[in-house]
MDTraj code that builds the backbone (N, CA, C; nanometers):
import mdtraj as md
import numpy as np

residues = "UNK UNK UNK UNK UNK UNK UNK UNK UNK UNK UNK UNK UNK UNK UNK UNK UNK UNK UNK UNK UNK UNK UNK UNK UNK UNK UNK UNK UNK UNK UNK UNK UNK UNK UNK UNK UNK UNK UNK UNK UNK UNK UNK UNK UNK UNK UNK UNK UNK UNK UNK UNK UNK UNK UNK UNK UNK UNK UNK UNK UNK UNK UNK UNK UNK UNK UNK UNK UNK UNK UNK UNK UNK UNK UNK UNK UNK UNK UNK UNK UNK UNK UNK UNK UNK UNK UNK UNK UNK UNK UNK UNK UNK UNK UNK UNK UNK UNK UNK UNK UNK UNK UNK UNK UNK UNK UNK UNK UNK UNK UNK UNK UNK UNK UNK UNK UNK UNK UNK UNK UNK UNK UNK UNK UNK UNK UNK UNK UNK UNK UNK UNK UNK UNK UNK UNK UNK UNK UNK UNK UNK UNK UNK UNK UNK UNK UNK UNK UNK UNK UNK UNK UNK UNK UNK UNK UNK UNK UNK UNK UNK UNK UNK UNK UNK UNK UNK UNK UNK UNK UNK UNK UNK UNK UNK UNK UNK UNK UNK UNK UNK UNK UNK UNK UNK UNK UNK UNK UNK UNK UNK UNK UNK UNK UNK UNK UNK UNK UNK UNK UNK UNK UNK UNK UNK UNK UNK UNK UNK".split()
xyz = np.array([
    [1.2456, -7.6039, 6.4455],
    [1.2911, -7.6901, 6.3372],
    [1.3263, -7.8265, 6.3941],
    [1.2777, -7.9673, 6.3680],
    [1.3164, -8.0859, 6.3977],
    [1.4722, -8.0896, 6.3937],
    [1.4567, -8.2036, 6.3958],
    [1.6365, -8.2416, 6.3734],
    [1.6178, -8.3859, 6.3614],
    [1.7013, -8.4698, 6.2610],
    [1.6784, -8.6025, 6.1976],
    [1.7339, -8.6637, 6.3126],
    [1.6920, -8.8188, 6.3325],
    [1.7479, -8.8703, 6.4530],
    [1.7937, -8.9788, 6.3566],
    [1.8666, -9.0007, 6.2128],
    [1.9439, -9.0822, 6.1976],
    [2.0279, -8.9881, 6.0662],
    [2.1369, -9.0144, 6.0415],
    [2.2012, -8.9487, 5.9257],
    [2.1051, -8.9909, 5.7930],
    [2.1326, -8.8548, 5.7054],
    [2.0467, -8.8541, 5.6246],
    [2.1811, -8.9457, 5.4770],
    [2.1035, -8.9884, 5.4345],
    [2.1813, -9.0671, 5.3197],
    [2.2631, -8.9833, 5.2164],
    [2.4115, -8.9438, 5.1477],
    [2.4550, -8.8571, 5.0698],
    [2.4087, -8.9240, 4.9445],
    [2.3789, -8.8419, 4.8623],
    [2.3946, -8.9062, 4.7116],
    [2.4842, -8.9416, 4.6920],
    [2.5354, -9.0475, 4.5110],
    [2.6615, -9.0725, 4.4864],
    [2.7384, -8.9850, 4.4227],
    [2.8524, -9.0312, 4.4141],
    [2.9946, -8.9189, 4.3524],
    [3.0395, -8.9152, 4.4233],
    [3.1807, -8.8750, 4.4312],
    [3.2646, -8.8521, 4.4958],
    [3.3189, -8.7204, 4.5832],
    [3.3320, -8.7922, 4.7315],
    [3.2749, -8.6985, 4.8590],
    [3.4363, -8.6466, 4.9169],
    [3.4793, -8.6037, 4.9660],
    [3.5847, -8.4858, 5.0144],
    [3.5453, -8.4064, 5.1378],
    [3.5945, -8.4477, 5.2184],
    [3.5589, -8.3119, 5.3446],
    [3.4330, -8.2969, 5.3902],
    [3.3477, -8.3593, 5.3860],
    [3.2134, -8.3405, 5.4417],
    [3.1241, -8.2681, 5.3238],
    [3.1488, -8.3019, 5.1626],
    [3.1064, -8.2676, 5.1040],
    [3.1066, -8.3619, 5.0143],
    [2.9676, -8.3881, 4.9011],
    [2.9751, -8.4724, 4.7792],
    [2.9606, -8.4017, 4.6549],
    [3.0698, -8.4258, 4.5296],
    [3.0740, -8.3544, 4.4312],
    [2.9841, -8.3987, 4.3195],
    [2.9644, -8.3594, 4.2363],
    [2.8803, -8.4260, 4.0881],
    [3.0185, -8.4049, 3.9920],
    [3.0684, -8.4818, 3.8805],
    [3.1493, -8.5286, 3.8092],
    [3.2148, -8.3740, 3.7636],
    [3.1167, -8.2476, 3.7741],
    [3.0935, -8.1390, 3.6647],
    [3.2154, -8.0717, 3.8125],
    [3.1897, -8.1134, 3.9065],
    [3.2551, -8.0165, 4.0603],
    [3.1869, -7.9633, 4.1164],
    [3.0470, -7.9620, 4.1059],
    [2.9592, -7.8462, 4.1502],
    [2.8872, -7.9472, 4.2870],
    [2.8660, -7.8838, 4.3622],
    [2.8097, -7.9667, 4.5184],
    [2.6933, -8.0319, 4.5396],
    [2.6705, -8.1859, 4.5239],
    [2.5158, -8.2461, 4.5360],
    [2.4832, -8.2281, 4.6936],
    [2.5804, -8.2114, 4.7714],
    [2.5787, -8.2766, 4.9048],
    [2.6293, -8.2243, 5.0194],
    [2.6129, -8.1622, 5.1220],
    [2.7410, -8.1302, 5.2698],
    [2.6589, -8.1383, 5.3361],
    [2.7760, -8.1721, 5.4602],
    [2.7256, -8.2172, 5.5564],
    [2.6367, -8.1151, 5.6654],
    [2.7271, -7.9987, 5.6398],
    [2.6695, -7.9111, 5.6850],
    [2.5193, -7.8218, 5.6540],
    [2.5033, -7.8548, 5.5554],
    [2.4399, -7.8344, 5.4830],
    [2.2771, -7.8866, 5.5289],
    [2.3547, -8.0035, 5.5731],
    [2.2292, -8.1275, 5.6322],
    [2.2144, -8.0722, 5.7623],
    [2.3255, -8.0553, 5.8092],
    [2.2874, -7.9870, 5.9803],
    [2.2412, -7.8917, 5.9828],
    [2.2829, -7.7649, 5.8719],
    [2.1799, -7.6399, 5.8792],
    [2.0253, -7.6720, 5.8237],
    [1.9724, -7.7671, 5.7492],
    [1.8622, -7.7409, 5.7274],
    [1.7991, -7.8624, 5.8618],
    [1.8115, -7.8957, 5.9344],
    [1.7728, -7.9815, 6.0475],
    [1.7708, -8.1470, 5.9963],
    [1.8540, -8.1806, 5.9102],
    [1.8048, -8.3661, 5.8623],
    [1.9298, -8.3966, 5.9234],
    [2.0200, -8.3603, 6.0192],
    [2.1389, -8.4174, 6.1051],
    [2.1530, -8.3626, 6.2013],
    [2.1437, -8.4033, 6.3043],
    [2.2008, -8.3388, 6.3861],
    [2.3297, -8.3308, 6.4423],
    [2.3838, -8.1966, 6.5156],
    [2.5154, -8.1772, 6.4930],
    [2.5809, -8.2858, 6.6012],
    [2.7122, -8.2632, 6.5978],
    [2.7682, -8.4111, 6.6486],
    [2.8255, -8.3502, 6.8025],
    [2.8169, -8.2483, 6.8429],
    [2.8558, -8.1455, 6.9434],
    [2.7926, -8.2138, 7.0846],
    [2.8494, -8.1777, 7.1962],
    [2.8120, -8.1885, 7.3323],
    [2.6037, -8.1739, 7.3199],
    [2.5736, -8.0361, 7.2547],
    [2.4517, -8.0022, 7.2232],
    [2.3783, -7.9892, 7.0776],
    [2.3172, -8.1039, 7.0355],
    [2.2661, -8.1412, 6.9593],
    [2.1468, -8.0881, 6.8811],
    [2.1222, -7.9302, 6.9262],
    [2.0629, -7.8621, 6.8554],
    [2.1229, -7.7386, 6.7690],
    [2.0583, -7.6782, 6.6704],
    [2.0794, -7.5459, 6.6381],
    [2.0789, -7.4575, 6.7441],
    [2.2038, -7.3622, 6.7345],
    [2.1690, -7.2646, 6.8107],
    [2.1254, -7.1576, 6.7871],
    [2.1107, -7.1070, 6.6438],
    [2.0615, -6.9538, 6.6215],
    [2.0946, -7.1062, 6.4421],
    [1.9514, -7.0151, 6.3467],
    [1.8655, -7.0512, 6.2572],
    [1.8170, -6.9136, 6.1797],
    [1.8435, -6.8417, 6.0761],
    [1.8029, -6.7886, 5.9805],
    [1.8185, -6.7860, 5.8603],
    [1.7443, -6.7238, 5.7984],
    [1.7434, -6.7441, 5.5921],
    [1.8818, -6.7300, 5.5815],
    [1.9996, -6.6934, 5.6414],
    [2.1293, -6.7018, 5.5722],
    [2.2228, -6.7747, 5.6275],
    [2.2419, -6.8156, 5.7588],
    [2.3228, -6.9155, 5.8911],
    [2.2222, -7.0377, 5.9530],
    [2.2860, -7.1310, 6.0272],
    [2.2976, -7.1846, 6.1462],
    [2.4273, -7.1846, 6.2004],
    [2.4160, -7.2215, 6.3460],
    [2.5027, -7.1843, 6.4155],
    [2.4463, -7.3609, 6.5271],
    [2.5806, -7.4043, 6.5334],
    [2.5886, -7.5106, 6.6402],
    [2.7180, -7.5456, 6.7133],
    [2.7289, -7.6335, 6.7813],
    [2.8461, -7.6685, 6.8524],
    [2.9178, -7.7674, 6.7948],
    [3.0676, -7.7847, 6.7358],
    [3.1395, -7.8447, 6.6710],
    [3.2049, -7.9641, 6.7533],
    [3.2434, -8.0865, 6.6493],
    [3.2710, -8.2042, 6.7714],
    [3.3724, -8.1740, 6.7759],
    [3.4699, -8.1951, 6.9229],
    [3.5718, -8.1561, 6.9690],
    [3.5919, -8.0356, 6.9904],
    [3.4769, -7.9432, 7.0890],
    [3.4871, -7.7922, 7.0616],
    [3.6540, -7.7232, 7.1363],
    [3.6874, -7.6820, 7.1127],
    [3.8196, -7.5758, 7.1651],
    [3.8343, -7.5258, 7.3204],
    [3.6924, -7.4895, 7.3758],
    [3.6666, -7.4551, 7.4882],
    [3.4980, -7.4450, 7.5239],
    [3.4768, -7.4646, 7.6661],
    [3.2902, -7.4923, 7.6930],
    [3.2268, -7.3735, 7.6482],
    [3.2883, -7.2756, 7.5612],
    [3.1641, -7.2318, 7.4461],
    [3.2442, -7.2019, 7.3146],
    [3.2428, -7.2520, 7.2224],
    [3.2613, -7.2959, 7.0858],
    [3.1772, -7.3173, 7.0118],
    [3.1440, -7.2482, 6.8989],
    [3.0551, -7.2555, 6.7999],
    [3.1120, -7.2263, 6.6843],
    [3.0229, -7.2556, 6.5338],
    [3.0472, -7.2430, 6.4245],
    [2.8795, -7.2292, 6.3791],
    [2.9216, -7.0606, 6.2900],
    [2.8712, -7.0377, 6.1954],
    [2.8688, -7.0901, 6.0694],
    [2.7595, -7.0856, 6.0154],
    [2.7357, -7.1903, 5.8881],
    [2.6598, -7.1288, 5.7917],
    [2.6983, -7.1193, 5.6723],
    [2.6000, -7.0245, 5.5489],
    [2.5430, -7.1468, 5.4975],
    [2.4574, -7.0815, 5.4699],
    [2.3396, -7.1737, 5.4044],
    [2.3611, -7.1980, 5.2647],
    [2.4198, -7.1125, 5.1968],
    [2.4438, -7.1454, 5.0671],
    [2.6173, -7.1801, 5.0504],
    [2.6322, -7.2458, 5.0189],
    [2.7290, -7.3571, 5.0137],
    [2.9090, -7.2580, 4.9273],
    [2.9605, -7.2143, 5.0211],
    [3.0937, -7.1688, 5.0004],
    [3.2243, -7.2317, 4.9975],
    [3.3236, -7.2877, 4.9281],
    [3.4216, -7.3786, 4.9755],
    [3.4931, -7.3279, 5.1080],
    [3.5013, -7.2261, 5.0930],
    [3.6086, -7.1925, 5.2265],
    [3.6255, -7.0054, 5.2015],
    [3.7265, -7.0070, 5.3122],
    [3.7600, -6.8534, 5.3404],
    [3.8199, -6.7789, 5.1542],
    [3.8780, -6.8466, 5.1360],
    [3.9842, -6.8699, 5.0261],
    [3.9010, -6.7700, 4.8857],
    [3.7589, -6.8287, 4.8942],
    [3.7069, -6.8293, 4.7854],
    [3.5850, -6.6810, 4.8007],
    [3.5764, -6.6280, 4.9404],
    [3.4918, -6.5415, 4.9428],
    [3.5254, -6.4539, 4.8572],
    [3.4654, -6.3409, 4.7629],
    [3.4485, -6.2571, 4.7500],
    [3.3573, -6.0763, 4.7810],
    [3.3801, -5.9757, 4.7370],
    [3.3388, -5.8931, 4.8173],
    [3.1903, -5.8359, 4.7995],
    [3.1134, -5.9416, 4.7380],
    [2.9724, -5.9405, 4.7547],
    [2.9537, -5.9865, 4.8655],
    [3.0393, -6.1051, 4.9168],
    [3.0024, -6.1875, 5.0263],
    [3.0292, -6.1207, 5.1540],
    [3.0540, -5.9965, 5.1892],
    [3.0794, -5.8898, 5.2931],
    [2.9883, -5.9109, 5.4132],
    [2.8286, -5.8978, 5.3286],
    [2.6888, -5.8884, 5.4256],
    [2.7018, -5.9996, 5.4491],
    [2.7281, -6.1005, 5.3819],
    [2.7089, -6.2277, 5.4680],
    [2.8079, -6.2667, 5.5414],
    [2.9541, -6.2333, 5.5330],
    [3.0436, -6.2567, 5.6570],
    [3.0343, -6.1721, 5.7621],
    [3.0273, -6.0490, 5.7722],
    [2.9265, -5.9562, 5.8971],
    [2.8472, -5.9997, 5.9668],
    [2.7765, -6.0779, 5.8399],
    [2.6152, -6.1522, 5.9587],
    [2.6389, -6.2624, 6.0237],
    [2.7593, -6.3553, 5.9790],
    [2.7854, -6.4636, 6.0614],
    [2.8871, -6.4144, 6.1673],
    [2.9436, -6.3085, 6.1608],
    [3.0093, -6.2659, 6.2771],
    [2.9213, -6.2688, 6.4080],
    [2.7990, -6.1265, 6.3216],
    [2.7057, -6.1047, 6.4226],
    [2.6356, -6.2043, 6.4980],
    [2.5768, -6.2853, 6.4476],
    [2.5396, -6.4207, 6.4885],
    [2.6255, -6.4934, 6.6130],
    [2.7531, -6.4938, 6.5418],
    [2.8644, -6.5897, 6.6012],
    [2.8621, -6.5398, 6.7679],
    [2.9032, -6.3879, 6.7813],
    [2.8991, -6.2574, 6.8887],
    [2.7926, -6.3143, 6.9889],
    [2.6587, -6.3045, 6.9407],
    [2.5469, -6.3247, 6.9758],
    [2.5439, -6.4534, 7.0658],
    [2.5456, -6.5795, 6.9864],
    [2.5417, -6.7236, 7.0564],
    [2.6617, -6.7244, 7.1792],
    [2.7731, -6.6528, 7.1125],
    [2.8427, -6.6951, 7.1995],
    [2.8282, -6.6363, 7.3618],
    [2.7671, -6.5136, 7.3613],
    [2.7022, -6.3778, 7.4324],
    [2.6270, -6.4582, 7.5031],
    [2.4931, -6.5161, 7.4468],
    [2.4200, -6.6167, 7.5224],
    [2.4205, -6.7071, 7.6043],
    [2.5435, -6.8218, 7.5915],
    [2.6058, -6.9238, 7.6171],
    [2.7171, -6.8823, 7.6901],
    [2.7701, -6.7584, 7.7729],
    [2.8664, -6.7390, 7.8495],
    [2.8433, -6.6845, 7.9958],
    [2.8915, -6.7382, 8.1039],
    [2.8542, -6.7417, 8.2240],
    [2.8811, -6.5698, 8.2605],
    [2.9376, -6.4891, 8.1910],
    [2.9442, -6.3487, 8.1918],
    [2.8022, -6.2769, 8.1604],
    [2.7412, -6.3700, 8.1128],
    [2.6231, -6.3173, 8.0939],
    [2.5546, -6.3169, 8.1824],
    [2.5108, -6.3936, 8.2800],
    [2.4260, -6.4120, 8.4236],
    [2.5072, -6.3939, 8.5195],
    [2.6398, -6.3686, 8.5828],
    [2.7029, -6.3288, 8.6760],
    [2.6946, -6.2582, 8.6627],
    [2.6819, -6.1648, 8.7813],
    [2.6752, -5.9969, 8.8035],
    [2.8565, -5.9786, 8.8613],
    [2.9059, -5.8681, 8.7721],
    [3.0357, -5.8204, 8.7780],
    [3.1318, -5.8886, 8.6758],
    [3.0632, -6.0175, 8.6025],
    [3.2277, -6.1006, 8.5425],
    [3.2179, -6.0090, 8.4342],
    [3.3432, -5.9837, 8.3872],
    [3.4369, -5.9136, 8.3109],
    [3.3863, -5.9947, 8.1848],
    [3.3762, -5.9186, 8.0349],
    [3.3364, -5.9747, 7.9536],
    [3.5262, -6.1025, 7.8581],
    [3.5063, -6.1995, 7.8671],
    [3.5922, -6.3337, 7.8414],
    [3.6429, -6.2665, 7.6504],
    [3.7892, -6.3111, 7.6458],
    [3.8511, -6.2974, 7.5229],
    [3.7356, -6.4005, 7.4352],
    [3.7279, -6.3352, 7.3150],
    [3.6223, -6.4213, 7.2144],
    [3.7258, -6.4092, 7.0610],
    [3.7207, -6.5495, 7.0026],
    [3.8186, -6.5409, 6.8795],
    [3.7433, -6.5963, 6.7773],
    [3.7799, -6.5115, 6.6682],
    [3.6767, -6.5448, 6.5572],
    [3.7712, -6.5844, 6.4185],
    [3.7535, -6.7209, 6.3843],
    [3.8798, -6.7126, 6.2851],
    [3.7761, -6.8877, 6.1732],
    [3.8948, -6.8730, 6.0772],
    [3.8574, -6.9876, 5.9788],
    [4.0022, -7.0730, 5.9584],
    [3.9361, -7.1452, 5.9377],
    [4.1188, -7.2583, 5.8750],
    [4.0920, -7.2547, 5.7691],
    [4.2480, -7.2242, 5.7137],
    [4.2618, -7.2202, 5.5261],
    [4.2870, -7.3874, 5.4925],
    [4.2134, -7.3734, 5.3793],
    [4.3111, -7.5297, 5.3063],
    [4.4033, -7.5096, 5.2765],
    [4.4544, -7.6281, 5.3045],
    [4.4164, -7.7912, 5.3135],
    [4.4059, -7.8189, 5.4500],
    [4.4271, -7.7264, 5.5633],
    [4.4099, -7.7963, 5.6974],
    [4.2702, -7.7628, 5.7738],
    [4.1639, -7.7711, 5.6534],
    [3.9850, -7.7384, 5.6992],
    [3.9677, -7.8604, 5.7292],
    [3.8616, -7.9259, 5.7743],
    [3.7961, -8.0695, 5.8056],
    [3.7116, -8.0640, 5.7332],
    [3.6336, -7.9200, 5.6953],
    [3.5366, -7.9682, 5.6006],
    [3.4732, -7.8188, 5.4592],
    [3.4925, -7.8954, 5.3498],
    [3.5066, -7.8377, 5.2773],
    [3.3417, -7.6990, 5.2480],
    [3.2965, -7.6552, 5.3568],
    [3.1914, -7.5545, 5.3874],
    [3.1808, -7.4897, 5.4096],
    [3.2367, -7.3537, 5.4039],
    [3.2547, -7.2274, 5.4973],
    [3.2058, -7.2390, 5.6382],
    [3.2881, -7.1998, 5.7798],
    [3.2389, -7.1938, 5.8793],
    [3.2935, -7.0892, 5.9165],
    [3.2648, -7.0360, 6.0276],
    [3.3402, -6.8795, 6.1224],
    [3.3233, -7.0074, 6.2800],
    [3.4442, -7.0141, 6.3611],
    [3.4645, -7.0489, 6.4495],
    [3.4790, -7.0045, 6.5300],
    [3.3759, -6.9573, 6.6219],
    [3.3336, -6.8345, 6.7052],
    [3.3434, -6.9115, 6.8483],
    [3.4436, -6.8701, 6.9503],
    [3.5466, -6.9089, 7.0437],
    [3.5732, -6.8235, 7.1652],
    [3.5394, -6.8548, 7.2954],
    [3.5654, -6.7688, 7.4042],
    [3.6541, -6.8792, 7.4905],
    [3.7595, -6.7621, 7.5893],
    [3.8527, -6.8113, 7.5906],
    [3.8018, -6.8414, 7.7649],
    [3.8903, -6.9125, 7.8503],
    [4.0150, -7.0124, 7.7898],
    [3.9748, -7.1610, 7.7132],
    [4.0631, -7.1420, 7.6286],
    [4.0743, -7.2619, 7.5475],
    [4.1719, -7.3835, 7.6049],
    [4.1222, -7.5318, 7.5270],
    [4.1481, -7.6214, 7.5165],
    [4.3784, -7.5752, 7.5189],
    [4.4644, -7.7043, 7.5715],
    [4.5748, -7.6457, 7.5061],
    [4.6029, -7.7196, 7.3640],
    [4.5109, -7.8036, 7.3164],
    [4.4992, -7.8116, 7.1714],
    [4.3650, -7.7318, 7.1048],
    [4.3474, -7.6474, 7.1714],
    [4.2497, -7.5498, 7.1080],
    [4.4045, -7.4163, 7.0873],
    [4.4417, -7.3955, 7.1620],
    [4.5346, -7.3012, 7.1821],
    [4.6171, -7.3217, 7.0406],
    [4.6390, -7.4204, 7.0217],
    [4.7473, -7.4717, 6.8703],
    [4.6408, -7.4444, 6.7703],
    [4.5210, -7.4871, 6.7429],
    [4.4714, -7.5188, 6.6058],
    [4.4093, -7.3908, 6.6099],
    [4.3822, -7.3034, 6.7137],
    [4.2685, -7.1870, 6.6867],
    [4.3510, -7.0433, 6.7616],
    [4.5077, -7.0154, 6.6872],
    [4.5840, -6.9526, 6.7397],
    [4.5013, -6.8244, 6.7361],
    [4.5613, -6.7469, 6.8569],
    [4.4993, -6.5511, 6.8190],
    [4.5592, -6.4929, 6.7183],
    [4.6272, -6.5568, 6.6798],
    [4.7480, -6.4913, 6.4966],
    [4.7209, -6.5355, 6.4302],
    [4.7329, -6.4915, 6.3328],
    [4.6800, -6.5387, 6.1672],
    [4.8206, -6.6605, 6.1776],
    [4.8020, -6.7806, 6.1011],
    [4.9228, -6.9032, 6.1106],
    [4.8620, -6.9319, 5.9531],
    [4.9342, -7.0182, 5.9172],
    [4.9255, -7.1257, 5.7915],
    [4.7848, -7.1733, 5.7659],
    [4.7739, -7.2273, 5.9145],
    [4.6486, -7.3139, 5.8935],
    [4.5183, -7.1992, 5.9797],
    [4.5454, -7.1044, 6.0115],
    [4.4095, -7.0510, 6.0650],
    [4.4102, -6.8716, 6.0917],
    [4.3009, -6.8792, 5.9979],
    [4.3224, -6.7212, 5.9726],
    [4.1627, -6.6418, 6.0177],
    [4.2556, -6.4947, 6.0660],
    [4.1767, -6.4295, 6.2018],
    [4.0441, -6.3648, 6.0454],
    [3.8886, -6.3701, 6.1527],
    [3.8090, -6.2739, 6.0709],
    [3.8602, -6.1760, 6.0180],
    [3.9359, -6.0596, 6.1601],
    [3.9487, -5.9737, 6.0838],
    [4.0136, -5.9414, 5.9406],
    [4.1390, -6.0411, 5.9686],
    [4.2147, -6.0390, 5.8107],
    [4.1224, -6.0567, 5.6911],
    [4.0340, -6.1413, 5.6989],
    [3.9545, -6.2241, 5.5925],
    [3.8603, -6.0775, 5.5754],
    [3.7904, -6.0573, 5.6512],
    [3.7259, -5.8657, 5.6325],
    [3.8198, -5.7639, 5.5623],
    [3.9204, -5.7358, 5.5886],
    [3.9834, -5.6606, 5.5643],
    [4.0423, -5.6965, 5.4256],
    [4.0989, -5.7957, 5.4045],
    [4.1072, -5.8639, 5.2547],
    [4.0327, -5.8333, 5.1362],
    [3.9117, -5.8870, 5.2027],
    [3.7828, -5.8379, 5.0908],
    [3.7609, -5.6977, 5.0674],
    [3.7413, -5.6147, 5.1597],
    [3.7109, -5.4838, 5.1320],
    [3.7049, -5.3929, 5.2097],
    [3.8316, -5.2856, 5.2670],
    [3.8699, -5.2360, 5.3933],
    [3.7298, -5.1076, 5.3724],
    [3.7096, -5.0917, 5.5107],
    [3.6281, -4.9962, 5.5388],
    [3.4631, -5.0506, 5.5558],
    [3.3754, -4.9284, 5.5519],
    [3.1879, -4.9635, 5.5914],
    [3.1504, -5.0235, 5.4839],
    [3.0312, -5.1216, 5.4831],
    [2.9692, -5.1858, 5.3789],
    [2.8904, -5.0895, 5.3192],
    [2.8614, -5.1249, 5.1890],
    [2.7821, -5.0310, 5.0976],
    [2.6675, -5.0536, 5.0632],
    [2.6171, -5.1786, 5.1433],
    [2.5073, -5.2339, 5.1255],
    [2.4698, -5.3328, 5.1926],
    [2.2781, -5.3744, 5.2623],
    [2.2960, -5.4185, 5.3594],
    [2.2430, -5.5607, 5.2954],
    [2.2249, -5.6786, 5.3469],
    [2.1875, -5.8699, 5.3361],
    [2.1085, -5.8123, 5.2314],
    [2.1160, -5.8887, 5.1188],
    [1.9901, -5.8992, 5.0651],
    [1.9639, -6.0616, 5.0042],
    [1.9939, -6.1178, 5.1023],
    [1.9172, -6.2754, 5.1414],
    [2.0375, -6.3684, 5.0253],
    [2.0203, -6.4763, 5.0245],
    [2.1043, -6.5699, 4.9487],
    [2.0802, -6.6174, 4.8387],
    [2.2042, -6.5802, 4.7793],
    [2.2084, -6.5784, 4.6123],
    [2.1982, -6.7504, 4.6184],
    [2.1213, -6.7321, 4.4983],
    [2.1252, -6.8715, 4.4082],
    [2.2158, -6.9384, 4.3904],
    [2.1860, -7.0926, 4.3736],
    [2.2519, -7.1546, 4.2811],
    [2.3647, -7.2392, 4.4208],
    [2.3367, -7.3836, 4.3833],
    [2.4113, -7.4072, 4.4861],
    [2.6214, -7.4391, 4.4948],
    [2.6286, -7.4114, 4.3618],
    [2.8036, -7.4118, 4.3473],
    [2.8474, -7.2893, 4.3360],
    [3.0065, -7.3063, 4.3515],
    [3.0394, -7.1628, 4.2969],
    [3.2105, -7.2119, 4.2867],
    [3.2382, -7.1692, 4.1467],
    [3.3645, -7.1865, 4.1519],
    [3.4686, -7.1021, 4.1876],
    [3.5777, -7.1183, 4.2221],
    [3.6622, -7.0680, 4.2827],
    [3.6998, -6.9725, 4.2021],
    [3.7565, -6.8627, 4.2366],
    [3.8245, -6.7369, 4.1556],
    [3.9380, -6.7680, 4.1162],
    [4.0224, -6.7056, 3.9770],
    [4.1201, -6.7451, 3.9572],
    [4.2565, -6.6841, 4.0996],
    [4.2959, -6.7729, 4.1226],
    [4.4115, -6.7468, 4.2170],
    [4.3434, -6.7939, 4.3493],
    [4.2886, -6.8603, 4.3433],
    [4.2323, -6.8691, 4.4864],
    [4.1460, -6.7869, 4.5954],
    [4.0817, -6.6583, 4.4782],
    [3.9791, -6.5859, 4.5755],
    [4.0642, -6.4798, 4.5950],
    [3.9958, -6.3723, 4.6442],
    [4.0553, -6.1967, 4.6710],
    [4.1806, -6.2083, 4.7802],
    [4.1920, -6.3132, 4.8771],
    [4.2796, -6.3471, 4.9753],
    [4.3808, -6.3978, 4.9131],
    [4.3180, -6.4840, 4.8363],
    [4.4696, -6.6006, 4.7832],
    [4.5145, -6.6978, 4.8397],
    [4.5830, -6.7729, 4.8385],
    [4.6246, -6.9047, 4.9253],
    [4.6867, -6.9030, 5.0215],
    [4.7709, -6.9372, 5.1501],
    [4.8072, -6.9181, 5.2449],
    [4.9543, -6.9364, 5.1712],
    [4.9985, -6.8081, 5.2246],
    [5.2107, -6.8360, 5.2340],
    [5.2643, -6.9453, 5.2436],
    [5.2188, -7.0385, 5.3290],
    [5.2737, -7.1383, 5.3600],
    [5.1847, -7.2434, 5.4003],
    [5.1830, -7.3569, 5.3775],
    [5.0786, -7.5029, 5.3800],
    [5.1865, -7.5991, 5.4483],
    [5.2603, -7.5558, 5.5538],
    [5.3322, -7.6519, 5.6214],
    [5.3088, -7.5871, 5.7843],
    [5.1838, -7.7380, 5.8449],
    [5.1759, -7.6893, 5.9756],
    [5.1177, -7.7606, 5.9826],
    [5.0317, -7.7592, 6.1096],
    [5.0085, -7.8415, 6.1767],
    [4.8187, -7.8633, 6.1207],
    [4.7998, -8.0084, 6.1336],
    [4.6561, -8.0064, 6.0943],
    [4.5364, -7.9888, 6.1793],
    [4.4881, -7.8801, 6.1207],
    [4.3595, -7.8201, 6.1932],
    [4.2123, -7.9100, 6.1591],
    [4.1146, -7.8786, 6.2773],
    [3.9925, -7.9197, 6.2777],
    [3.9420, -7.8328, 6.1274],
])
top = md.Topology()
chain = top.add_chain()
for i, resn in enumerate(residues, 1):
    res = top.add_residue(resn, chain, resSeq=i)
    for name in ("N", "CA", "C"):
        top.add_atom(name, md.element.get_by_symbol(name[0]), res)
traj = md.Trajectory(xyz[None], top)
């Protein structure tokens, strides 16, 4: 897949978080959006996709946490953790799997003979302290940054909450069914209350990537 060598132009309306709205709320525009289909490239140390299928990309985020940091990216356009529901199971599984994978690839445990496999953290920031309004999984091997250590805690905090919680939220136990590729339609409004999770306890902390 190419990759654009200048930013691709947003339509108009009014933009929020790496996203542009149409008057109605529904999404003309993200940024991510642009980086998963290849018309941007990502703003990361490495400027390509790293893993590319009908439901993710996966690249390196600017200001990564530690020298392997990635973010998963759905292709069809989610506001955030907040708003998943428990159709969306196969597709948070698969960006796990993905996430596992790149990061698997990209770790010096992988070609040293004997290194011990490295702590790996898989988590999302709730709003209001996201950077960008797109679903990502922030897939993280340790040691981290010591401002990676603050914004991408191993505990669920205010501003950043662990996969597993967000799995377990939606729907404890085995899936009942496996991908069956990405639903239509590029908006989706939020559930009443803020999605099967709900809003974070508390919105006083510190601001996350």
């Amino acid at each position: 897949m190419g990759l654009a060598t200048s930013r691709a132009q947003a339509p108009s309306g009014l933009t929020q978080k790496g996203v542009r709205y149409a008057p109605d709320g529904s999404m003309v525009w993200s940024l991510f959006q642009e980086i998963s289909e290849g018309r941007i490239a990502p703003g990361g140390r490495d400027p390509t996709l790293l893993h590319s299928d009908e439901l993710v990309a996966a690249f390196e985020p600017i200001g990564p946490a530690s020298q392997n940091h990635v973010v998963v990216v759905p292709r069809q356009w989610v506001k955030s953790c907040l708003e998943l529901t428990h159709e969306d199971l196969p597709l948070l599984e698969h960006m796990r799997t993905v996430g596992e994978k790149v990061l698997a690839s990209r770790s010096p445990s992988s070609t040293q003979e004997g290194c011990s496999t490295p702590f790996r953290q898989f988590c999302f920031h709730v709003p209001p302290f996201n950077s960008i309004d797109h679903l990502h999984l922030h897939c993280i091997e340790s040691p981290k940054s010591p401002l990676g250590m603050l914004k991408y805690s191993p505990f669920d905090t205010p501003w950043c909450r662990m996969y597993g919680t967000v799995r377990q939220g939606l729907a404890p136990g085995p899936l009942s069914r496996p991908i069956e590729g990405v639903r239509g339609g590029a908006a989706r409004a939020a559930p009443p209350g803020g999605g099967i999770l709900g809003p974070p306890s508390d919105t006083k902390g510190h601001e996350a990537e």
